[in-house]
C-alpha positions in Angstrom: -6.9 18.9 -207.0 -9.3 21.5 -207.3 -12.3 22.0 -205.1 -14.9 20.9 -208.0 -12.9 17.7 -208.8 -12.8 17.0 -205.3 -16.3 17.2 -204.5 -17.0 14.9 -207.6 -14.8 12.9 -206.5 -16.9 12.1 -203.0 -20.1 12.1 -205.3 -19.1 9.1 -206.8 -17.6 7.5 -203.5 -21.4 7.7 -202.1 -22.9 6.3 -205.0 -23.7 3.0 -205.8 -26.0 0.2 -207.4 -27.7 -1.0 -204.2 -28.4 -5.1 -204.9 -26.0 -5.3 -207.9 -26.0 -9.3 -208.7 -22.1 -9.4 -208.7 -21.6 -7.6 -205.2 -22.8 -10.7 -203.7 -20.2 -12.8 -205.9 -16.5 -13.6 -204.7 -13.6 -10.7 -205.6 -12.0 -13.0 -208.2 -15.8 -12.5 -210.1 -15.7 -8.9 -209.7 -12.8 -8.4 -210.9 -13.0 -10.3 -214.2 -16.5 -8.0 -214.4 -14.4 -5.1 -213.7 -11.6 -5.6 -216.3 -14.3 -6.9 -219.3 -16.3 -3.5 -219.0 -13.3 -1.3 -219.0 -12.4 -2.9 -222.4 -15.5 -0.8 -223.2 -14.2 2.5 -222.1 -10.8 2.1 -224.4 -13.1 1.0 -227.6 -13.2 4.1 -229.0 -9.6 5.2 -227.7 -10.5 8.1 -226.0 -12.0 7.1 -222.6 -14.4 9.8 -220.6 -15.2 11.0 -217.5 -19.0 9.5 -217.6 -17.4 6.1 -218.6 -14.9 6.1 -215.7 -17.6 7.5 -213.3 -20.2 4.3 -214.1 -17.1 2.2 -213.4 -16.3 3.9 -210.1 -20.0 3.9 -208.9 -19.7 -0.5 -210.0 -16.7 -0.6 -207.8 -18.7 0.9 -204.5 -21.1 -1.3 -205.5 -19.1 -4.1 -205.4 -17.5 -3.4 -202.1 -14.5 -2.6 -203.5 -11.5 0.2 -203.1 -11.7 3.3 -205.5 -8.2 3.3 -206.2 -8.7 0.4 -208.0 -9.9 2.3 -210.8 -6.5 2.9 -212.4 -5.8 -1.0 -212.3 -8.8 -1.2 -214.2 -8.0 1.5 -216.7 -4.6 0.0 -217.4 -5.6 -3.6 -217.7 -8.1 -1.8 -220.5 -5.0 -0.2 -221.9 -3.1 -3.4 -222.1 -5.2 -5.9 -222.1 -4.3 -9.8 -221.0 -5.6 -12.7 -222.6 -6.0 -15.1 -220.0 -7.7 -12.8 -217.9 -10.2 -12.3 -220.9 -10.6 -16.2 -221.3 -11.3 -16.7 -217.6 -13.4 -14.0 -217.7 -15.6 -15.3 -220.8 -15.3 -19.1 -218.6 -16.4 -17.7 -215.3 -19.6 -15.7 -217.5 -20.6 -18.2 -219.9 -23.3 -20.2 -217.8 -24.2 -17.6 -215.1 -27.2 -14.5 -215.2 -24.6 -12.3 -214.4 -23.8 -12.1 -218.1 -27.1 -9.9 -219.1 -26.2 -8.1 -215.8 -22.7 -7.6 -218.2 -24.1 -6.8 -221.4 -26.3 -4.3 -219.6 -23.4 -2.6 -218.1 -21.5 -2.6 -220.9 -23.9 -0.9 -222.7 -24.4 1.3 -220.2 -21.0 2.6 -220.3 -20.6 2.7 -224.1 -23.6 4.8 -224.2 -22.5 7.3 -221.2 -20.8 10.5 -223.4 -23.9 10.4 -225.8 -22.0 8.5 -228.2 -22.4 4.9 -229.4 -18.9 4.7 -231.3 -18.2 1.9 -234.0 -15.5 0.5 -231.9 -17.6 -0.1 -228.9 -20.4 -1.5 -230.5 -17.9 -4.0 -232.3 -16.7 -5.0 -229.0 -20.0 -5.8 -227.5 -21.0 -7.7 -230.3 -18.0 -9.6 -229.6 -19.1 -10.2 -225.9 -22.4 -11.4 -227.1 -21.0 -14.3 -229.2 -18.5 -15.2 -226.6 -21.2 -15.7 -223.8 -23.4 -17.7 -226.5 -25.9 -15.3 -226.2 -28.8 -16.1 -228.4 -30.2 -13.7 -231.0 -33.5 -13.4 -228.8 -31.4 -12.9 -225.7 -29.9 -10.1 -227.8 -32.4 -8.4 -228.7 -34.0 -8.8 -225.1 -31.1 -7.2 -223.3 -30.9 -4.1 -226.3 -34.0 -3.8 -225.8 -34.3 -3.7 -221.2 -31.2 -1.4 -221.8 -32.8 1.0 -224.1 -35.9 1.2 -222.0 -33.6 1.9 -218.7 -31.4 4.3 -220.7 -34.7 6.5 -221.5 -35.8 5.6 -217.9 -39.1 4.4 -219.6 -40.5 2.9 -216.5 -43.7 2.0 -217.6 -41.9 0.4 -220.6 -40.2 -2.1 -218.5 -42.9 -3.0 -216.3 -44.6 -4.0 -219.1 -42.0 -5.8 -220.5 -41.0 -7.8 -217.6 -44.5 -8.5 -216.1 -46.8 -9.2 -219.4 -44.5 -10.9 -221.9 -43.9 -13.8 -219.6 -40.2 -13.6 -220.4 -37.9 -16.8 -220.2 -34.7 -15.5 -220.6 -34.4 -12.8 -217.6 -36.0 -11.6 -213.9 -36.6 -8.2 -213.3 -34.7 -8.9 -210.2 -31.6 -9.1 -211.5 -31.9 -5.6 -212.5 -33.3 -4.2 -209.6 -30.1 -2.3 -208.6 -30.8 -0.1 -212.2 -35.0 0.5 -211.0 -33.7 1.8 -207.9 -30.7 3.8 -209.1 -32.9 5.6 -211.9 -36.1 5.6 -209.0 -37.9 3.5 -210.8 -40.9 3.0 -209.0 -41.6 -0.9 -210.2 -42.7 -2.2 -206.9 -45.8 0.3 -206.4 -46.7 -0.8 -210.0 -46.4 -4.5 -209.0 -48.8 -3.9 -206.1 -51.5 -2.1 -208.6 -50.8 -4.1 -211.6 -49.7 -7.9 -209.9 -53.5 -9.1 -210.3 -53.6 -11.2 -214.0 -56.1 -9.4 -215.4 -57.3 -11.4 -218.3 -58.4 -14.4 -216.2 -61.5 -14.9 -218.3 -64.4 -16.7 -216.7 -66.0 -18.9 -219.3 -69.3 -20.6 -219.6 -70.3 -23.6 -221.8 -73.2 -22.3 -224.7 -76.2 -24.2 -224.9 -77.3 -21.7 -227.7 -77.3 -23.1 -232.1 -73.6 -22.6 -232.9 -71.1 -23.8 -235.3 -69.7 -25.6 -232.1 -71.8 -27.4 -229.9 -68.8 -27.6 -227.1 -68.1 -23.5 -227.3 -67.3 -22.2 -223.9 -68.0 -18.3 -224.5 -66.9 -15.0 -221.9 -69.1 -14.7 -219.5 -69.2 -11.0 -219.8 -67.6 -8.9 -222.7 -63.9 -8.1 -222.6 -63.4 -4.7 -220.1 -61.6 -1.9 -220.0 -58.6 -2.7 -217.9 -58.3 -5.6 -220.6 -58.2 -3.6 -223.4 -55.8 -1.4 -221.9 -53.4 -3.6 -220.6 -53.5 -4.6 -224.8 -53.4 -1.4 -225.9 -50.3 -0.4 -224.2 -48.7 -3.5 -225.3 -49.3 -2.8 -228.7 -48.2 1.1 -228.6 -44.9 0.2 -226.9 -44.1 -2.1 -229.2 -44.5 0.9 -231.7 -46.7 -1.4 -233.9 -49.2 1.2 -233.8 -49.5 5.3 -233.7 -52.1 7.4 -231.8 -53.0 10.8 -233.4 -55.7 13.0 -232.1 -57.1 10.4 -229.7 -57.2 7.6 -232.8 -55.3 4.6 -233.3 -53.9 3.5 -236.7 -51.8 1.0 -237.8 -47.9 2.3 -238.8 -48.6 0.9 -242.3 -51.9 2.7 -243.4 -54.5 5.4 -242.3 -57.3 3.3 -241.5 -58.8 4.2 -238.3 -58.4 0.7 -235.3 -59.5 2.2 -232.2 -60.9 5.9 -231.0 -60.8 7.3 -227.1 -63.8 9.3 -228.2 -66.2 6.3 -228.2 -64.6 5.0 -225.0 -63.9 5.6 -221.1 -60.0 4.4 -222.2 -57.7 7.9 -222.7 -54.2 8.7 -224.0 -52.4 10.4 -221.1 -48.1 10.7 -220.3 -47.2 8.1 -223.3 -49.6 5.5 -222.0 -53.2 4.4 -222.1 -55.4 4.5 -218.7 -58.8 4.1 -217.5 -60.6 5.7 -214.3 -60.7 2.2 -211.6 -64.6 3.3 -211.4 -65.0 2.5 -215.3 -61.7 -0.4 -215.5 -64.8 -3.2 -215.3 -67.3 -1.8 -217.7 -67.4 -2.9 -221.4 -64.8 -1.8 -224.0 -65.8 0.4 -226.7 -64.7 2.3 -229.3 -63.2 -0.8 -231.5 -63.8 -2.1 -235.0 -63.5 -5.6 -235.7 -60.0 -5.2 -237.0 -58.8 -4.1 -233.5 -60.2 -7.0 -232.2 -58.5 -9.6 -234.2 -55.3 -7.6 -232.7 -56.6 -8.1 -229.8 -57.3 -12.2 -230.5 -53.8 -12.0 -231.9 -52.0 -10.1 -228.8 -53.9 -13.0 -226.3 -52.7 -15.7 -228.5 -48.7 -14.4 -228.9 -49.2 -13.5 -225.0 -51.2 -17.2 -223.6 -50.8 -19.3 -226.4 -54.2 -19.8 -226.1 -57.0 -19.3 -229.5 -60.2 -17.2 -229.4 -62.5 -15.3 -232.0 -65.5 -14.2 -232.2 -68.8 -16.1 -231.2 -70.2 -17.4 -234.2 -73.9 -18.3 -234.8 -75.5 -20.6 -237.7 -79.1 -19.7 -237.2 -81.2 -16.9 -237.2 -81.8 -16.4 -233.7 -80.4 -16.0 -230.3 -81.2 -17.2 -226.7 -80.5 -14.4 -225.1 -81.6 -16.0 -221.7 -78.2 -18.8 -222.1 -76.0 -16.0 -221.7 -75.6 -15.0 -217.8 -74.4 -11.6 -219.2 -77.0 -10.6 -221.8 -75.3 -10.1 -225.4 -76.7 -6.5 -226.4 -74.6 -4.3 -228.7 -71.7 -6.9 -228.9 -69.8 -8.1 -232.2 -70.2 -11.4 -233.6 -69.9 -13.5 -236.7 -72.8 -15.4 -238.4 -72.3 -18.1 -240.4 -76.1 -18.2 -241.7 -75.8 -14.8 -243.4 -72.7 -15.6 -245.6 -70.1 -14.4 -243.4 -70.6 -11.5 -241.8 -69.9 -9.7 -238.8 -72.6 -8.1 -237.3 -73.7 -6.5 -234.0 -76.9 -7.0 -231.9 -79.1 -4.2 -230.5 -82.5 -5.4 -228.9 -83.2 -1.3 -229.7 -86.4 -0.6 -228.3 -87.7 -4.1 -227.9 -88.4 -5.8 -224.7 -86.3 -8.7 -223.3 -88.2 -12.0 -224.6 -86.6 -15.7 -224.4 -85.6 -15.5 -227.7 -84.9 -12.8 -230.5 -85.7 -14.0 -234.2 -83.4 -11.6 -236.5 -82.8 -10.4 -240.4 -80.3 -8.2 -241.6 -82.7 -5.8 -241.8 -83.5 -5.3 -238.5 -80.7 -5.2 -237.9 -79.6 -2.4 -239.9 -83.3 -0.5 -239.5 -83.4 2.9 -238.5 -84.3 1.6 -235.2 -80.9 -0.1 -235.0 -78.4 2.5 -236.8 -76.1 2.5 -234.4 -75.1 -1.0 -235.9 -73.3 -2.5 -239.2 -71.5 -4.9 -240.5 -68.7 -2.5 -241.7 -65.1 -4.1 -240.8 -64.2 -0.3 -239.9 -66.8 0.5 -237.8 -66.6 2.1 -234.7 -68.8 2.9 -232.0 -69.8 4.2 -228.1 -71.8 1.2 -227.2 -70.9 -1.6 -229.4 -67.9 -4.0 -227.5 -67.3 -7.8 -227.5 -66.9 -11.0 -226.3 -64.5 -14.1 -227.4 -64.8 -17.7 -227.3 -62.6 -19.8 -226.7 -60.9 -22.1 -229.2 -60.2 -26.0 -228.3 -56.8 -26.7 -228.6 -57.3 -29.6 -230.5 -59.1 -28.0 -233.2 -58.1 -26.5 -236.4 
């Protein structure tokens, strides 16, 4: 053995997935884990150094000798079927199976090259575990976001999508063997940051029950859904602006906003995380109605008014330059600017005033963006329609 091979060889030997699932498991169970990923490596009939390394660092991991390898690699070269079917028995109602398919994937994916073969046989592994379509795409999805080491990516994943198939803890031994820094991010982020606080309006609405935000939505909230909806590639940024991925029309811009594009991901200075959210049209805002909805499976929209004027004194958090919806004036969206004017009990309000010279910073245009114009949401009652 050459000195290179050698010293590769004790690379491997001190590597290992530190809090791997299985290592905690009986031998019997790592060996059937063992055997069922090096069916991987034989897919494509040609198996690799990469793939035979990620099984090597699995075997450490598990506490288990390193000559075992070429057990391994024969059993994949001549492969037994009870082994297999004890294998798929001892899998089929335990975590440890997305811990598999993670692996598996893992190794398929090691020389750069997905092959037909090993794709095939994966598939296979996800129908014998009874893994759901969902689960599927959930576990394609964690891998591809550890294979690009897309950190942010899986924080996200794991801690705002309130997932109910999988922990982030079974996959801890992958955050800390790519140093993926979760645990700092789950100190900064761990907080639930849309906790709205509500009030009940005593102001003429279409509802006479309507609990409304206290204070408009912030920028550590719009972020938070921002970021969501980037990753999730359902929207494209291009010179500071947000669009959809279907047409050119302009959602969101940093320029009329504290909120900035930086490293792949949306931020916001903590001094200016609390302040109102600008720089949105009413069409980002029904995403963002949308996004709380998917996320809580809780309704809100925009307040709506069906008079002509507004207690501004009811709200504990005055409504200046916010969005809203009045039914009075057929429909329309609108936005509210006391201008000039001083703060009196209540505002009476037209159209035009609204949209007076005084007030053209406002409209009613659904594309509409602007530096001081955000929103607040009320809340829908579950029973309603």
């Amino acid at each position: 053995m050459d000195l290179l091979n050698l010293l590769n060889k004790v690379k491997i030997q001190t590597l290992s997935f530190e809090k791997h699932p299985v290592a905690k498991l009986d031998d019997e169970i790592k060996i059937h884990y063992l055997n069922g990923l090096s069916l991987i490596m034989i897919a494509d009939e040609n198996i690799k150094d990469e793939e035979k390394e990620y099984l090597s660092i699995l075997i450490n991991s598990f506490g288990l000798s390193d000559e075992l390898l070429d057990s391994f690699i024969e059993f994949a070269k001549n492969p037994d079927e009870k082994a297999i079917l004890e294998m798929m028995k001892a899998f089929m109602n335990k975590e440890i199976k997305y811990n598999f398919m993670i692996d598996a994937m893992m190794i398929a994916n090691k020389d750069g090259e997905y092959h037909e073969n090993e794709k095939a046989v994966i598939d296979n592994y996800f129908e014998m575990f009874k893994i759901t379509e969902d689960e599927k795409k959930d576990l394609i999805k964690i891998f591809e976001m550890f294979h690009k080491q897309d950190g942010n990516g899986l924080f996200l994943y794991f801690k705002k999508t309130n997932n109910r198939y999988m922990d982030e803890k079974l996959f801890e031994y992958l955050f800390k063997y790519y140093n993926i820094d979760f645990t700092y991010e789950l100190i900064e982020y761990g907080k639930e940051v849309f906790d709205f606080e509500l009030f009940k309006a005593t102001f003429p609405t279409d509802d006479e029950d309507m609990e409304i935000m206290v204070k408009p939505v912030n920028n550590e909230q719009f972020v938070e859904f921002l970021n969501s909806d980037y990753l999730k590639n359902k929207v494209v940024i291009k010179k500071g602006k947000i669009y959809t991925i279907l047409d050119e029309d302009i959602l969101f811009d940093t320029e009329k906003s504290a909120i900035i594009y930086q490293n792949k991901k949306f931020i916001v200075d903590e001094d200016k995380k609390q302040n109102k959210a600008t720089g949105m049209n009413i069409r980002m805002i029904n995403r963002f109605i949308k996004f709380l909805e998917e996320k809580y499976n809780k309704k809100y929209e925009l307040p709506k008014f069906k008079e002509r004027y507004l207690y501004m004194n009811d709200f504990k958090y005055p409504m200046y330059n916010e969005f809203y919806y009045s039914i009075f004036e057929n429909g329309y969206y609108y936005t509210y600017d006391r201008c000039n004017k001083s703060s009196n009990d209540i505002w009476f309000y037209t159209p035009s005033m609204i949209m007076a010279p005084i007030c053209s910073d406002e409209s009613t245009h659904d594309n509409y963006l602007s530096d001081k114009v955000g929103f607040r949401l009320v809340k829908v009652d579950e029973g309603s329609n």
